[in-house]
N, CA, C and O atoms as a GROMACS GRO file, in nm:
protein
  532
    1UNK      N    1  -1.691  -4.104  -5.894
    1UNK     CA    2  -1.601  -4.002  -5.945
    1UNK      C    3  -1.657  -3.942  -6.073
    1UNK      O    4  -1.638  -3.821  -6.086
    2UNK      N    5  -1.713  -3.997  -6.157
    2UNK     CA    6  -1.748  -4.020  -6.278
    2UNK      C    7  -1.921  -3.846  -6.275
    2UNK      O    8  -1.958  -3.764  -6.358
    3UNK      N    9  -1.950  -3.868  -6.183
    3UNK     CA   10  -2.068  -3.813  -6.121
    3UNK      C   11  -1.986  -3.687  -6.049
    3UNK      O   12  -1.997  -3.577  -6.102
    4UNK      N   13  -1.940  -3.696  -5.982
    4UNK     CA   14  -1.874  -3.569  -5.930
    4UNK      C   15  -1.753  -3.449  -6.043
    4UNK      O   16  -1.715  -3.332  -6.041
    5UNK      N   17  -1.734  -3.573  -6.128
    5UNK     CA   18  -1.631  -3.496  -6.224
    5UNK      C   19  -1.778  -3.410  -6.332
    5UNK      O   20  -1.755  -3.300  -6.382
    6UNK      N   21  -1.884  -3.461  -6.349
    6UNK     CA   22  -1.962  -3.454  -6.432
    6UNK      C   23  -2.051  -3.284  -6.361
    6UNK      O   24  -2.127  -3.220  -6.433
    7UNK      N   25  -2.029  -3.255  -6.262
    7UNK     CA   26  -2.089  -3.156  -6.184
    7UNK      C   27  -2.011  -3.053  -6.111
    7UNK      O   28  -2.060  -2.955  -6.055
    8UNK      N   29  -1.862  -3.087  -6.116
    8UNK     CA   30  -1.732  -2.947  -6.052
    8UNK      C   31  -1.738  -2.937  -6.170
    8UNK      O   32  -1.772  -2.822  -6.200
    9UNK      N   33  -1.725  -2.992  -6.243
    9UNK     CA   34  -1.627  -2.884  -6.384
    9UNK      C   35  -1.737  -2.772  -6.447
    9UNK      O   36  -1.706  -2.655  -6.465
   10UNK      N   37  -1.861  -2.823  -6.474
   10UNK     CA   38  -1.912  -2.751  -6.512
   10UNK      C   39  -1.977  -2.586  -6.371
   10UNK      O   40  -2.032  -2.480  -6.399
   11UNK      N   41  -1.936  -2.639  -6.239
   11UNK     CA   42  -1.940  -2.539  -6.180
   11UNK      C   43  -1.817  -2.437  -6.171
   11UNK      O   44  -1.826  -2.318  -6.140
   12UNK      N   45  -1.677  -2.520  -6.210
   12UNK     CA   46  -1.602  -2.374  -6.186
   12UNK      C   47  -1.620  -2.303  -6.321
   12UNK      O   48  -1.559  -2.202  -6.358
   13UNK      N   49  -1.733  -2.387  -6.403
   13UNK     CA   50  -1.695  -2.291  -6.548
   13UNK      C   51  -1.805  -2.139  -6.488
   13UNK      O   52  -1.782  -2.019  -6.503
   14UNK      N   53  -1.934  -2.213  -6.412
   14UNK     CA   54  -1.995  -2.090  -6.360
   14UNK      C   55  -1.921  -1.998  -6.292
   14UNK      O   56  -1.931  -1.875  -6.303
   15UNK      N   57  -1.860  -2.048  -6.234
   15UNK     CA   58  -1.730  -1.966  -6.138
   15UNK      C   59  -1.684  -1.856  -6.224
   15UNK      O   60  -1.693  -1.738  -6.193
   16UNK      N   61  -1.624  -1.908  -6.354
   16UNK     CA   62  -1.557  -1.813  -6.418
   16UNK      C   63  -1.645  -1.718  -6.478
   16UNK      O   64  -1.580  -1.615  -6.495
   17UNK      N   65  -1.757  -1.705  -6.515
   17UNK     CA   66  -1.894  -1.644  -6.545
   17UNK      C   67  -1.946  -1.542  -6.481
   17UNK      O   68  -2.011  -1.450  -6.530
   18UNK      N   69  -1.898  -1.569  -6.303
   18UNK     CA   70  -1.907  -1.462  -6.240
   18UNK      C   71  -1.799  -1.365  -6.216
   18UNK      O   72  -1.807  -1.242  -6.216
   19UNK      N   73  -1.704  -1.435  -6.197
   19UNK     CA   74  -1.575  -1.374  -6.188
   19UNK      C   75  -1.539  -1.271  -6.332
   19UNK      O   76  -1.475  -1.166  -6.331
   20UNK      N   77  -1.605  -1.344  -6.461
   20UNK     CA   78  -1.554  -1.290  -6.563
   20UNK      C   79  -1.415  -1.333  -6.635
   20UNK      O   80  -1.376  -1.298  -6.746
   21UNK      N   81  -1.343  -1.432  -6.530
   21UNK     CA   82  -1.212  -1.540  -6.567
   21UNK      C   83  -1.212  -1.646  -6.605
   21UNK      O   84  -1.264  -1.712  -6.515
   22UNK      N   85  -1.177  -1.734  -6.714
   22UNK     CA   86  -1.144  -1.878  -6.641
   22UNK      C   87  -1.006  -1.852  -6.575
   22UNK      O   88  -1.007  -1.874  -6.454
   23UNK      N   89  -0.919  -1.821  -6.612
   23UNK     CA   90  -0.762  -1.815  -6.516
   23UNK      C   91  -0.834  -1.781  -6.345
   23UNK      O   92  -0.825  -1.852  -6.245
   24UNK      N   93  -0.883  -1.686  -6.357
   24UNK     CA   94  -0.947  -1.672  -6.191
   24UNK      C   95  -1.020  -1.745  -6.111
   24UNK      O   96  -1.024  -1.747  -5.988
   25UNK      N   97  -1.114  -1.846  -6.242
   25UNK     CA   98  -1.171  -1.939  -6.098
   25UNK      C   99  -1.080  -2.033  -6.104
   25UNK      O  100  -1.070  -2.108  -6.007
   26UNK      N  101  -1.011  -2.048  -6.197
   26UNK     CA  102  -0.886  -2.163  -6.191
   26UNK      C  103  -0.810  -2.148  -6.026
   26UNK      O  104  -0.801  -2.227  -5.933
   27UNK      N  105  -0.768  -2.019  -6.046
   27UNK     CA  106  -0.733  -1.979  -5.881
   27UNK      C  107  -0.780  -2.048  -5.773
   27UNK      O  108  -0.729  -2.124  -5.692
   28UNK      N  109  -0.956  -1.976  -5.800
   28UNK     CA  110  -1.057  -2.023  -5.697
   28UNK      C  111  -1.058  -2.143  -5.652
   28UNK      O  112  -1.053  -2.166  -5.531
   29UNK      N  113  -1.066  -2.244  -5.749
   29UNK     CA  114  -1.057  -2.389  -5.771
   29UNK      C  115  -0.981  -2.415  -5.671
   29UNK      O  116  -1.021  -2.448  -5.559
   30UNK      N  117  -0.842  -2.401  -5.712
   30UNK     CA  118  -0.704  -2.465  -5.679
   30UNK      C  119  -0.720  -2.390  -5.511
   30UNK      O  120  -0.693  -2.468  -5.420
   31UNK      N  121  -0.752  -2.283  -5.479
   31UNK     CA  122  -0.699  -2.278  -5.356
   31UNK      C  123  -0.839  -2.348  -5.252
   31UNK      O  124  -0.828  -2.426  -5.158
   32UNK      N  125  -0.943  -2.299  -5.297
   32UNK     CA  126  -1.050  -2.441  -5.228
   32UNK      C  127  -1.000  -2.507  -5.209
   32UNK      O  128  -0.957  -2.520  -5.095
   33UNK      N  129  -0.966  -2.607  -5.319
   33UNK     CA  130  -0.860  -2.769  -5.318
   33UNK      C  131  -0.797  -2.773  -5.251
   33UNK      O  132  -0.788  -2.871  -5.177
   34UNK      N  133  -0.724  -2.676  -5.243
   34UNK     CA  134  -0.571  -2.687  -5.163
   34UNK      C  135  -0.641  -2.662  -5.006
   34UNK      O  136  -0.634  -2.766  -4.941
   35UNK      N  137  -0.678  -2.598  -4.962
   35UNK     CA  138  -0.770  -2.576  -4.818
   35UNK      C  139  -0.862  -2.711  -4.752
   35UNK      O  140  -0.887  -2.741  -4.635
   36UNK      N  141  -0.897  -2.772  -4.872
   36UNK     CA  142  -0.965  -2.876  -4.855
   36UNK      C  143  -0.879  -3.008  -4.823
   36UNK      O  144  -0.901  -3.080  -4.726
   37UNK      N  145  -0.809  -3.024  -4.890
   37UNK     CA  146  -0.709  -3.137  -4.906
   37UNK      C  147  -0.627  -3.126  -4.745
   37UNK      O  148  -0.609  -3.224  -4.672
   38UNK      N  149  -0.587  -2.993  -4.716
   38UNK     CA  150  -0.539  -2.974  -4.583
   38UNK      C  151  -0.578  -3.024  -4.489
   38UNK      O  152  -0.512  -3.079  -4.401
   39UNK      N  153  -0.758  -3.003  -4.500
   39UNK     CA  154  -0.844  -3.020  -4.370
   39UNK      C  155  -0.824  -3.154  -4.378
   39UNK      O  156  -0.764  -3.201  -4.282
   40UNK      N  157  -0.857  -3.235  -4.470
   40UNK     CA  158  -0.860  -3.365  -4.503
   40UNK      C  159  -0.738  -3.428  -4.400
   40UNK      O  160  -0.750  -3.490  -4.294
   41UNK      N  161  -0.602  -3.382  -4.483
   41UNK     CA  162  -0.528  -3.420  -4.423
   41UNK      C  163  -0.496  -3.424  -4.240
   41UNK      O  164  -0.430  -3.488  -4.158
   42UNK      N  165  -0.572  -3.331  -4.245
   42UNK     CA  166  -0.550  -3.303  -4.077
   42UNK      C  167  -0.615  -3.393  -4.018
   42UNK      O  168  -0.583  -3.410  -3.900
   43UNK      N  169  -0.685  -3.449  -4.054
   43UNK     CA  170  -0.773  -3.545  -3.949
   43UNK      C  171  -0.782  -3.700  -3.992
   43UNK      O  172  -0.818  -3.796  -3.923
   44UNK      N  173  -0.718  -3.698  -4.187
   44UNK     CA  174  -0.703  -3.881  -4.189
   44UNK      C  175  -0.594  -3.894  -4.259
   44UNK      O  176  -0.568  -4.007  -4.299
   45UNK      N  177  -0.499  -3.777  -4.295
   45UNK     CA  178  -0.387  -3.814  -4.320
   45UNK      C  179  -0.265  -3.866  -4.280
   45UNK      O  180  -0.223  -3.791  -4.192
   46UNK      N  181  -0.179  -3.965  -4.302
   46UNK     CA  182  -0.074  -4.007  -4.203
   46UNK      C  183   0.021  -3.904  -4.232
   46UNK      O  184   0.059  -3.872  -4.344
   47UNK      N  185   0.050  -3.863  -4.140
   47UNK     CA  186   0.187  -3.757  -4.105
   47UNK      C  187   0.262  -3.787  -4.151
   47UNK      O  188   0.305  -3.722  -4.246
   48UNK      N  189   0.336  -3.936  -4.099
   48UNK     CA  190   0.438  -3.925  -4.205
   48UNK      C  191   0.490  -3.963  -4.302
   48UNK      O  192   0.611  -3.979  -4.317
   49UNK      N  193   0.392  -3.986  -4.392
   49UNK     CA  194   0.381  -3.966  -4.542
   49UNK      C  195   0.462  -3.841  -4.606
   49UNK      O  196   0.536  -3.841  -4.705
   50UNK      N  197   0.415  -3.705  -4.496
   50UNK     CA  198   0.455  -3.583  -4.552
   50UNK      C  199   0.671  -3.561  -4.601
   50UNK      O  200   0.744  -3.490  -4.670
   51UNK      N  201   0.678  -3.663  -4.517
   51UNK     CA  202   0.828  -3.622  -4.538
   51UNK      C  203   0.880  -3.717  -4.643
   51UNK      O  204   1.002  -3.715  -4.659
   52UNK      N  205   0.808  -3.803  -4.720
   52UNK     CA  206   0.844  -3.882  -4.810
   52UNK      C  207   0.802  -3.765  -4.986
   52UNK      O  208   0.820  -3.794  -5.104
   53UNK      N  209   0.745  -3.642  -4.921
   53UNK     CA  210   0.740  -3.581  -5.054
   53UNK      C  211   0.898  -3.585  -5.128
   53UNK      O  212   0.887  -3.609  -5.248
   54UNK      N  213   1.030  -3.568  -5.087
   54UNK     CA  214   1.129  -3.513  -5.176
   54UNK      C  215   1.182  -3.661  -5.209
   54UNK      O  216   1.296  -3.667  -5.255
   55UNK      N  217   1.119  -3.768  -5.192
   55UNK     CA  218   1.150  -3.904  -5.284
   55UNK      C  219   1.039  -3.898  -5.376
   55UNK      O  220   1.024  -4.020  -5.391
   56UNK      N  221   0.959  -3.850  -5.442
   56UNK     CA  222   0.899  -3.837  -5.577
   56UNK      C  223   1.003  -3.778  -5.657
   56UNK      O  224   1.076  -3.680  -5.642
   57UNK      N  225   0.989  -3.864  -5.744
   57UNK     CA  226   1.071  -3.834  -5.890
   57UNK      C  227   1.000  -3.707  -5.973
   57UNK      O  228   0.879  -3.692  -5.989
   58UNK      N  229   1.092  -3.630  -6.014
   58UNK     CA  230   1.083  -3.464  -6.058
   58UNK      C  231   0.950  -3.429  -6.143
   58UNK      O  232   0.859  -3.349  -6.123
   59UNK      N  233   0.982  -3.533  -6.258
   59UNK     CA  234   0.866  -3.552  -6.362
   59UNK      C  235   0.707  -3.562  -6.351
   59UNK      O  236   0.624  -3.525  -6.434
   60UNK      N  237   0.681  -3.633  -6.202
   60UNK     CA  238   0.574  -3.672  -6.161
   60UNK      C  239   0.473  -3.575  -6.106
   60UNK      O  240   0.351  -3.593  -6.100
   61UNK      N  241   0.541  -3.472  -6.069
   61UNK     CA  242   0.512  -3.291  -6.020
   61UNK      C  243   0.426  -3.227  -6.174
   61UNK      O  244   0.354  -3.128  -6.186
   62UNK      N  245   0.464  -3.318  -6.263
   62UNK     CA  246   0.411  -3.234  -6.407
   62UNK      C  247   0.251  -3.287  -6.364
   62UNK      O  248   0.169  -3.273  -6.455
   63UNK      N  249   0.202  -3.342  -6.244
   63UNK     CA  250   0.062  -3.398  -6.290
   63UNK      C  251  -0.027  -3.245  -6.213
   63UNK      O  252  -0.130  -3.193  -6.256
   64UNK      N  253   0.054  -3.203  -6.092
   64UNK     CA  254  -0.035  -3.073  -6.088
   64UNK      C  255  -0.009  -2.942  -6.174
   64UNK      O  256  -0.081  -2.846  -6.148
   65UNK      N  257   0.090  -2.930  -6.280
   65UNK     CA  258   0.087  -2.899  -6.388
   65UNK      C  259  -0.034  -2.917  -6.470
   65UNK      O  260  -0.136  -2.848  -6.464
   66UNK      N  261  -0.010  -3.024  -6.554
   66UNK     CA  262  -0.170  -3.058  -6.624
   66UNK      C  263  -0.302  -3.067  -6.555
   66UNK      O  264  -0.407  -3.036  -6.613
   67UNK      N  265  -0.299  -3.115  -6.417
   67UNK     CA  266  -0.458  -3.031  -6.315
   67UNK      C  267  -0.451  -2.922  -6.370
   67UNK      O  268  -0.511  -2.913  -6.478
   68UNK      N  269  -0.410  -2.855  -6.342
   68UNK     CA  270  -0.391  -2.651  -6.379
   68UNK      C  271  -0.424  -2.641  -6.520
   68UNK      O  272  -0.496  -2.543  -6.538
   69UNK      N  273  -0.405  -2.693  -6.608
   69UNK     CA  274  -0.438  -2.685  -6.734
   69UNK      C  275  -0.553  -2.799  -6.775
   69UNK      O  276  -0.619  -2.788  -6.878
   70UNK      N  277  -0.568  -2.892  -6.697
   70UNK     CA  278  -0.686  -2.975  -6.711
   70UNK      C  279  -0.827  -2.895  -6.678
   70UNK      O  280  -0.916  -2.897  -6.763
   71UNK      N  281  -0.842  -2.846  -6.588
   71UNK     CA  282  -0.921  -2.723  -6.528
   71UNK      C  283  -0.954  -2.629  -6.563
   71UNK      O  284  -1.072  -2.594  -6.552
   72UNK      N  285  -0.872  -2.562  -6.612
   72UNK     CA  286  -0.841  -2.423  -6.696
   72UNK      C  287  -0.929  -2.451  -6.836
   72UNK      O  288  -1.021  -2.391  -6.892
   73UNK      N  289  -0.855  -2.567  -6.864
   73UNK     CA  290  -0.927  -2.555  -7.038
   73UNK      C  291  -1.075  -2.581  -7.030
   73UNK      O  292  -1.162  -2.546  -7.110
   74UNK      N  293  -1.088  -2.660  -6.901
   74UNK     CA  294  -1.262  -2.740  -6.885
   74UNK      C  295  -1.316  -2.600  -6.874
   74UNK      O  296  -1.402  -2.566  -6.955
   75UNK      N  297  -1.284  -2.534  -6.800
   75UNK     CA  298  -1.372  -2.439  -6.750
   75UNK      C  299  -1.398  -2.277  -6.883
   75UNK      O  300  -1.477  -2.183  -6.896
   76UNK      N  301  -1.298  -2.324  -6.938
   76UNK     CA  302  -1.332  -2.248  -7.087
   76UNK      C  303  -1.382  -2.301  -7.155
   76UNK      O  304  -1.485  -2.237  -7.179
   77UNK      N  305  -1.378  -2.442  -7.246
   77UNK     CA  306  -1.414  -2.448  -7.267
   77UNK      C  307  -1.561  -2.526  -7.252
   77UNK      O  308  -1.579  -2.571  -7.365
   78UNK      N  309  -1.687  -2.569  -7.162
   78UNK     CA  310  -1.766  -2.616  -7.148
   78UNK      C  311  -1.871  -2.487  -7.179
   78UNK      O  312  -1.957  -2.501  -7.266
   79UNK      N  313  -1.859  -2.362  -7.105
   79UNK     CA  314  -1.955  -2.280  -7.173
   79UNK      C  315  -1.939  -2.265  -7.312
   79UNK      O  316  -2.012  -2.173  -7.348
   80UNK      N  317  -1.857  -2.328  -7.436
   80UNK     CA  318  -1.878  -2.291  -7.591
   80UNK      C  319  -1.945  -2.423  -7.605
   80UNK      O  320  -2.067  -2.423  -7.625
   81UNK      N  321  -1.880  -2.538  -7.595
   81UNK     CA  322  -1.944  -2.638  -7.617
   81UNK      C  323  -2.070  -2.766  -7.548
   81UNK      O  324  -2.133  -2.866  -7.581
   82UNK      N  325  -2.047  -2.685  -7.446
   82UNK     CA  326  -2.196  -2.728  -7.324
   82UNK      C  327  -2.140  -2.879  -7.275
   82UNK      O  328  -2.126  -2.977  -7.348
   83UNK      N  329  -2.115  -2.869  -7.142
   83UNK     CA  330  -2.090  -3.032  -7.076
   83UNK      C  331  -2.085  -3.124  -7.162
   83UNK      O  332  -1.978  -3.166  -7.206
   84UNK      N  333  -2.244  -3.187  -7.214
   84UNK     CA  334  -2.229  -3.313  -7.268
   84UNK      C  335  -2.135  -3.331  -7.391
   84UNK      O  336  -2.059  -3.428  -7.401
   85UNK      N  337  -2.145  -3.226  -7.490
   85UNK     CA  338  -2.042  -3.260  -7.593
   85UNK      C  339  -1.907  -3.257  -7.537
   85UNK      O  340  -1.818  -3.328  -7.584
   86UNK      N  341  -1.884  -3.155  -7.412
   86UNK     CA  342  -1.736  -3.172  -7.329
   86UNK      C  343  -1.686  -3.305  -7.284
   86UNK      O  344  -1.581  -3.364  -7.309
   87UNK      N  345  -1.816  -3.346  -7.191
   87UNK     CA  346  -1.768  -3.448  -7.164
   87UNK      C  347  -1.759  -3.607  -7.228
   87UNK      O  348  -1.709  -3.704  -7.172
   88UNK      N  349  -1.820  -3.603  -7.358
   88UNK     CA  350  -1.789  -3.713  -7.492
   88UNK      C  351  -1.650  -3.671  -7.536
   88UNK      O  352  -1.581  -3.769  -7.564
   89UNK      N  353  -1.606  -3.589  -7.547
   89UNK     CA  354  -1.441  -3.552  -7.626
   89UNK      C  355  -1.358  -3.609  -7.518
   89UNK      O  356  -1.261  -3.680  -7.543
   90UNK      N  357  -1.415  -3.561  -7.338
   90UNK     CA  358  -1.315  -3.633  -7.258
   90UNK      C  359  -1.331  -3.759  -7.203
   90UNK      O  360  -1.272  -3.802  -7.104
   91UNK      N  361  -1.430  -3.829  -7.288
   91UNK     CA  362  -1.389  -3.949  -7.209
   91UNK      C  363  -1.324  -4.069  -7.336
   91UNK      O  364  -1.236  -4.155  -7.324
   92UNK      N  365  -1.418  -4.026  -7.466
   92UNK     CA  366  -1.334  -4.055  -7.617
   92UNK      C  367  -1.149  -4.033  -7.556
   92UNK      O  368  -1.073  -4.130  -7.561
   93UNK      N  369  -1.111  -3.928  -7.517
   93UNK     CA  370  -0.942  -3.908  -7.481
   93UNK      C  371  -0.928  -3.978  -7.370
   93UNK      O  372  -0.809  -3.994  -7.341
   94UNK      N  373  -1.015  -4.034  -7.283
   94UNK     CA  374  -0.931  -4.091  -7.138
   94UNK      C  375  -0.925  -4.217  -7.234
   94UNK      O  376  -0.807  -4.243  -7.258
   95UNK      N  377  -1.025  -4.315  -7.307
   95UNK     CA  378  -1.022  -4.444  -7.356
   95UNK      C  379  -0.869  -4.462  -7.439
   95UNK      O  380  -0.779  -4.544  -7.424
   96UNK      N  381  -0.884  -4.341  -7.535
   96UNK     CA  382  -0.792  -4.357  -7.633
   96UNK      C  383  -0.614  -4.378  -7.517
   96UNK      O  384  -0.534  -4.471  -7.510
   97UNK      N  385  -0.617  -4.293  -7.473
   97UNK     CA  386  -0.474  -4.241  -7.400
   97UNK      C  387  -0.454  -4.360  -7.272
   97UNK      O  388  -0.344  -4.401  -7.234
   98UNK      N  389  -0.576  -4.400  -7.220
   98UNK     CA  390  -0.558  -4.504  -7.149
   98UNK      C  391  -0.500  -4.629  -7.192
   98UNK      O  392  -0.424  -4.702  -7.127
   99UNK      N  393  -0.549  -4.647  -7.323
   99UNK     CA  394  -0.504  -4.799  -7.409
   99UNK      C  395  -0.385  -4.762  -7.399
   99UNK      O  396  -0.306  -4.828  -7.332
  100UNK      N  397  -0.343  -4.634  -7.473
  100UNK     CA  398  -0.197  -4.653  -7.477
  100UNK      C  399  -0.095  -4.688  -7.387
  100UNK      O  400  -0.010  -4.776  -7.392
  101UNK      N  401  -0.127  -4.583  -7.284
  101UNK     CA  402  -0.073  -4.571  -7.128
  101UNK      C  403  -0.038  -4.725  -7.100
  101UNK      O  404   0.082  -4.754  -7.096
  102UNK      N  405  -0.115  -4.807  -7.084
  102UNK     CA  406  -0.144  -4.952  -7.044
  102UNK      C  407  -0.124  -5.055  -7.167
  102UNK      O  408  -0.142  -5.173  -7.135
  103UNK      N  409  -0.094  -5.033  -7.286
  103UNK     CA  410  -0.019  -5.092  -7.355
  103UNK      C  411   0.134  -5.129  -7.284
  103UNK      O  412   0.183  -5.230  -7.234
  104UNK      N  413   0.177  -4.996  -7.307
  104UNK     CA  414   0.352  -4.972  -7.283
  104UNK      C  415   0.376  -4.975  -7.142
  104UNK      O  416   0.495  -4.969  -7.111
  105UNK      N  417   0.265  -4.987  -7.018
  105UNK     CA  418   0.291  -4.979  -6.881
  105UNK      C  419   0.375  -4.856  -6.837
  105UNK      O  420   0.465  -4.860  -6.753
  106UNK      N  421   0.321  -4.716  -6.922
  106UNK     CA  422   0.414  -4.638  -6.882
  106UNK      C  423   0.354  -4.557  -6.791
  106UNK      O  424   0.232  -4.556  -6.805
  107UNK      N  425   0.396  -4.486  -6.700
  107UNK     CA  426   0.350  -4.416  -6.555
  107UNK      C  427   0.368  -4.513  -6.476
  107UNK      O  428   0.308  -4.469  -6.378
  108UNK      N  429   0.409  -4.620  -6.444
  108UNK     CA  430   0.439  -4.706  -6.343
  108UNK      C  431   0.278  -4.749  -6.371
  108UNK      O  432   0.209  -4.751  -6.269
  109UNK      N  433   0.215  -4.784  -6.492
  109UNK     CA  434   0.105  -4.849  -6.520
  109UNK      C  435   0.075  -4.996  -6.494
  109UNK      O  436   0.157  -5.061  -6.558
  110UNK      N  437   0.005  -5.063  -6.438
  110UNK     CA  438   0.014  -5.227  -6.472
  110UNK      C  439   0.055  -5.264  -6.608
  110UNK      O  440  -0.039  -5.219  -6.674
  111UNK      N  441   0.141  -5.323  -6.696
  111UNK     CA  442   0.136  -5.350  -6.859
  111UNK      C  443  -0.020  -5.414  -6.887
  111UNK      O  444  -0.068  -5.496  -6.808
  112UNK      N  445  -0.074  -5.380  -6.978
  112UNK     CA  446  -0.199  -5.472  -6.993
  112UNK      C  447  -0.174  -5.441  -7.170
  112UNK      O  448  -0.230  -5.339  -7.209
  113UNK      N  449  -0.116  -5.498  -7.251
  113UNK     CA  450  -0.158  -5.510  -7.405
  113UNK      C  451  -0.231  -5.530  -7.440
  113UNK      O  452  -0.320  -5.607  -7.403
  114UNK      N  453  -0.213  -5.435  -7.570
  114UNK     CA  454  -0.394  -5.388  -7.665
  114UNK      C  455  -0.440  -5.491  -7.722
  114UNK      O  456  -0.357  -5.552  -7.790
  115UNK      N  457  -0.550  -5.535  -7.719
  115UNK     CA  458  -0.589  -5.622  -7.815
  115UNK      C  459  -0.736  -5.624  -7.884
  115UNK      O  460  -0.820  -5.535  -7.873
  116UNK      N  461  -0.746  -5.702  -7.932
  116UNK     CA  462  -0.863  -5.692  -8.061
  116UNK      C  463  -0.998  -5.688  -7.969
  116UNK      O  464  -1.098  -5.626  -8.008
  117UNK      N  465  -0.996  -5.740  -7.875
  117UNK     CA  466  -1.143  -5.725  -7.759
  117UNK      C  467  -1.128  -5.607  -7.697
  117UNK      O  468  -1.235  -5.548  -7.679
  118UNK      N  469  -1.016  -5.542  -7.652
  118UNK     CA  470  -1.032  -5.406  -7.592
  118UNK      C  471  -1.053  -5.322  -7.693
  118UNK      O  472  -1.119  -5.218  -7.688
  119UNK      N  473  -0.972  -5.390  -7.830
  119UNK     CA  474  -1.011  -5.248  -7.922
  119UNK      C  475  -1.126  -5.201  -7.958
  119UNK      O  476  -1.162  -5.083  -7.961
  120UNK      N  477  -1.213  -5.344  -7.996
  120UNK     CA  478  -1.327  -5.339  -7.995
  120UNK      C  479  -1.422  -5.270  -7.896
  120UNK      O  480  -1.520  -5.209  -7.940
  121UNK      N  481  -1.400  -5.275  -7.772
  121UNK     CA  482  -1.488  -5.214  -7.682
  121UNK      C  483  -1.434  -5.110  -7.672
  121UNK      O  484  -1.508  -5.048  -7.595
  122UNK      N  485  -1.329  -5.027  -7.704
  122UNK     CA  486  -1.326  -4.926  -7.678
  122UNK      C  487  -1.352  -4.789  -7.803
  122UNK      O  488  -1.369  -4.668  -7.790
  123UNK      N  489  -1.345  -4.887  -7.929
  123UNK     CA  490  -1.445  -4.841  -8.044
  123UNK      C  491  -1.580  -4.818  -8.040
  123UNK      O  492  -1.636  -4.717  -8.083
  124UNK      N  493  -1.640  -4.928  -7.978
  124UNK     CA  494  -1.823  -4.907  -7.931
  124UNK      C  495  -1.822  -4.805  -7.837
  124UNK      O  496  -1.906  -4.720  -7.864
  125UNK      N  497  -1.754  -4.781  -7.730
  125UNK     CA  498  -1.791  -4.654  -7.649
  125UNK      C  499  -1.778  -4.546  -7.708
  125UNK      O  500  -1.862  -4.457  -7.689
  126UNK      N  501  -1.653  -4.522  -7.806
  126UNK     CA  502  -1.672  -4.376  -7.860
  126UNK      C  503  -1.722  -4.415  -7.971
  126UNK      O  504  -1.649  -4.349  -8.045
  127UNK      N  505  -1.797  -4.476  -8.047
  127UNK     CA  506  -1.899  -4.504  -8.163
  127UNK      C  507  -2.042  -4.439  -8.085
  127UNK      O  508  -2.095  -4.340  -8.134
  128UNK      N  509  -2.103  -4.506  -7.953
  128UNK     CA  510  -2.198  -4.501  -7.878
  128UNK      C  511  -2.185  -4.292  -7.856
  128UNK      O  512  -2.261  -4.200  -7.887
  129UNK      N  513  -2.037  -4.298  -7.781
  129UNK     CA  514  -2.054  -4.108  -7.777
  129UNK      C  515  -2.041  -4.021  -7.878
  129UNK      O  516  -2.046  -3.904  -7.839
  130UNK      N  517  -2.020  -4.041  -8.038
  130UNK     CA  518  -2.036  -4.019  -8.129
  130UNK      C  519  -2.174  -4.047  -8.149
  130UNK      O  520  -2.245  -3.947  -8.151
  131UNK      N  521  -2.238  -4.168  -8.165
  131UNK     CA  522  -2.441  -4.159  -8.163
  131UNK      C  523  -2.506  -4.052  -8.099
  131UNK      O  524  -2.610  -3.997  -8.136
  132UNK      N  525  -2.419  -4.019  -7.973
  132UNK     CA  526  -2.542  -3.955  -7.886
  132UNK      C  527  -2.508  -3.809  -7.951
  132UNK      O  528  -2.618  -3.756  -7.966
  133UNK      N  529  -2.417  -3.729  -7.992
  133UNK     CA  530  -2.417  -3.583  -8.047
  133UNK      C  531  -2.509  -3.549  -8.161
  133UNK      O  532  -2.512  -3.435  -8.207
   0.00000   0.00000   0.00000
């Protein structure tokens, strides 16, 4: 994932380059996805899964919300600040926001509390992506 996230984002930023948008390849993006995810579904998705959509709780809909704005901002901003420094700010924020997340077990998270060995390692990784800029 790590490898594939490292090579779309910086292509829909080309996207937007040609287009002249980021809001437009944001479009582009999302309806690929959405076309893709379909096909997907058509051939290994269980059917009826589909009718269990209106038992998701309301709040949880905010996550293709922030896709849309997760996307949007990548794809603006990576042409100012070029991938690698992009992708040190986002993974410095997945560490940080993850501890928390998994402190408090919130999102229907496993609980896992912070402690002085995670803090530690998760200081050396963004110490390490701070070295490399």
């Amino acid at each position: 994932m790590g490898v594939t996230m490292s090579v779309y984002l910086p292509m829909n930023s080309s996207v937007a380059k040609y287009v002249g948008s980021a809001i437009t390849a944001n479009i582009v993006f999302f309806i690929v996805a959405l076309f893709t995810t379909i096909l997907i579904f058509g051939f290994l998705g269980e059917k009826e899964a589909i009718m269990k959509i209106g038992k998701i709780p309301p709040h949880l809909y905010l996550a293709g919300f922030i896709s849309a704005f997760m996307i949007l901002g990548t794809t603006f901003i990576i042409p100012h600040l070029g991938a690698r420094k992009f992708f040190i700010l986002l993974v410095t924020g997945q560490i940080v926001m993850a501890i928390v997340v998994s402190h408090f077990g919130a999102l229907e998270s496993p609980l896992d509390p912070i402690s002085l060995k995670k803090m530690l390692g998760a200081t050396l990784v963004i110490m390490g992506a701070v070295i490399s800029t």
